[in-house]
C-alpha positions as CSV (number, residue, x, y, z in Angstrom):
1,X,83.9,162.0,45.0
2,X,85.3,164.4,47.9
3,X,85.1,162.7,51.0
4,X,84.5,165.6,54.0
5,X,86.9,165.9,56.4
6,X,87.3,163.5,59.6
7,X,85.3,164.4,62.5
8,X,86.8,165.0,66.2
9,X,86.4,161.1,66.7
10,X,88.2,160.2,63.3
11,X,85.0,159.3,61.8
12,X,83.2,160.8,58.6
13,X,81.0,162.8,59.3
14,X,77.1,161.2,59.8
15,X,75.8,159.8,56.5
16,X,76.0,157.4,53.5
17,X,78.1,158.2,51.0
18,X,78.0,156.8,47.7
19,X,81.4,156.4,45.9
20,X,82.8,153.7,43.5
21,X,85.1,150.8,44.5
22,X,88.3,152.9,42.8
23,X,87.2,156.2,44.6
24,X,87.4,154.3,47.6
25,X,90.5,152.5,47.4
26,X,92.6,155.8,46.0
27,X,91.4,157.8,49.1
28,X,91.6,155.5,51.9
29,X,93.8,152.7,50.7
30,X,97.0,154.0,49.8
31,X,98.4,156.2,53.1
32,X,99.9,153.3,54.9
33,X,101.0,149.7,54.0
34,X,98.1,148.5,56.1
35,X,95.8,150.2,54.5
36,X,96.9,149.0,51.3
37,X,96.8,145.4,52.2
38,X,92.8,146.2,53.5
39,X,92.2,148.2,50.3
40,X,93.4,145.1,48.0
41,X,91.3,142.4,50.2
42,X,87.8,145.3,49.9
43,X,88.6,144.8,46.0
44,X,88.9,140.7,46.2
45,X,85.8,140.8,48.6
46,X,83.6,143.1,46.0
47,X,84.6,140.8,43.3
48,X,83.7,138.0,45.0
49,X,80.0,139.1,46.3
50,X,79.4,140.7,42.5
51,X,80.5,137.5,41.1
52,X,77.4,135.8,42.7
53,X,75.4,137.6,40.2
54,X,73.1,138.4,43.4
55,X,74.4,141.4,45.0
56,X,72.2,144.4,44.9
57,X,74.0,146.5,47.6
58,X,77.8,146.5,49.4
59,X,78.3,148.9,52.3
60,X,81.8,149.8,53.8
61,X,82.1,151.0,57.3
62,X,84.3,150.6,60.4
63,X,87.9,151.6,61.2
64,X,89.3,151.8,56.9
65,X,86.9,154.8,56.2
66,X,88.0,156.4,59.6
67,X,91.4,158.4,60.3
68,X,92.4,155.5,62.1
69,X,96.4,154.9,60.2
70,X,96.2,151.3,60.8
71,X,93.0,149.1,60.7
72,X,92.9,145.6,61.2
73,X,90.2,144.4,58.6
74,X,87.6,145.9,57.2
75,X,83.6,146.1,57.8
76,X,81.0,144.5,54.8
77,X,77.5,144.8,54.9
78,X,75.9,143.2,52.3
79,X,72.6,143.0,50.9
80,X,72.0,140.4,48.4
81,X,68.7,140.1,46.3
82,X,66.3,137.9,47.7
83,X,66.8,134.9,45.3
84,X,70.0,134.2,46.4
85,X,70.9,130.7,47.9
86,X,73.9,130.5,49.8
87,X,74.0,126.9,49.4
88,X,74.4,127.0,45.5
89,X,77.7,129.9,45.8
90,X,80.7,128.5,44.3
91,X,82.8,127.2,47.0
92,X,85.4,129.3,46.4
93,X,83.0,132.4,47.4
94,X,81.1,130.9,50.0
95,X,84.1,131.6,52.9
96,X,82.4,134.8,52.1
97,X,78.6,134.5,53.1
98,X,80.6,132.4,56.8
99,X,81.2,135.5,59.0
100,X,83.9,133.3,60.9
101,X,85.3,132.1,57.7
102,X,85.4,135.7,55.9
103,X,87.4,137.1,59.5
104,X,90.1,133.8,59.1
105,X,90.3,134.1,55.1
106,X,89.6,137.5,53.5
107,X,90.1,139.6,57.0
108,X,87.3,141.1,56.9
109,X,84.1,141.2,59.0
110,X,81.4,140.6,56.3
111,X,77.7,140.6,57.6
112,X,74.7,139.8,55.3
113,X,71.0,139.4,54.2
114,X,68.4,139.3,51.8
115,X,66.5,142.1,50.5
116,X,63.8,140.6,52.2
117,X,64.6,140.4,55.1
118,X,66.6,144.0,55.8
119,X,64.2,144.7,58.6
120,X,62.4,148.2,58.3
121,X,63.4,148.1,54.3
122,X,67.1,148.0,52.8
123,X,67.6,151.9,53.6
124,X,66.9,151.9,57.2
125,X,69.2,148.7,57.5
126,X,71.7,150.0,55.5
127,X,71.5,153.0,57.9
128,X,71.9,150.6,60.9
129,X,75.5,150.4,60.5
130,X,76.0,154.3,61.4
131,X,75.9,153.2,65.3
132,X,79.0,153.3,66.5
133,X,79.5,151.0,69.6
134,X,79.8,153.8,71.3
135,X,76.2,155.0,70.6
136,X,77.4,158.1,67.9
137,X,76.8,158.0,64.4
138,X,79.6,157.8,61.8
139,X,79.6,158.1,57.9
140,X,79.8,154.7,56.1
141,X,80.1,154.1,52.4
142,X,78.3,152.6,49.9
143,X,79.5,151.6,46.8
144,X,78.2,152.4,43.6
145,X,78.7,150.8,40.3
């Protein structure tokens, strides 16, 4: 996949784009040593949620798929399918599904749900996570198998 060019605020431009884990990481993990370290913790974290067996859908958004040189941690949305019990997770994954824990552990800012409960369906709350806190859209990422 070509990612578009940056807009004026460093962002890319307003949609989804759908990319694979290794398209990700090769074109916004690999121009600064910070960005490595966040590109190698987005791979441990996609392991991690696909592991579960329950994860129908990972979005990526925040400062790693902006210009920004030097992000602090990266941005997870997850929707998982609606069978999933967080309580039966391996321990070892379930820092994951603790948005405090996922910040101390994996450095990452990991927010999720169940299918069922994405209100206004799993497109218009993956779309959501375009609002900047500003109040402008930006691109985010979804990954694709």
């Amino acid at each position: 996949m070509a990612f578009p060019n940056f807009d004026e605020n460093g962002n890319l431009p307003s949609e989804v784009y759908l990319a694979s884990l290794s398209e990700v990481t090769a074109h916004f993990g690999g121009s600064t040593s910070q960005r490595e370290v966040i590109a190698t913790r987005l791979e441990r974290i996609y392991e991690i949620a696909r592991g579960t067996g329950h994860l129908k859908r990972f979005v990526i958004f925040g400062s790693f798929v902006t210009g920004k040189p030097s992000p602090n941690d990266i941005d997870i949305f997850l929707i998982m399918d609606d069978s999933f019990d967080v309580t039966l997770v391996d321990p070892s994954a379930s820092v994951l599904f603790e948005h405090s824990s996922a910040q101390s552990h994996l450095g990452a800012s990991v927010f999720w749900v169940r299918a069922m409960a994405a209100l206004g369906g799993e497109e218009a709350a993956i779309k959501d996570w375009m609002l900047t806190r500003e109040g402008t859209n930006r691109g985010i990422i979804e990954l694709t198998e």
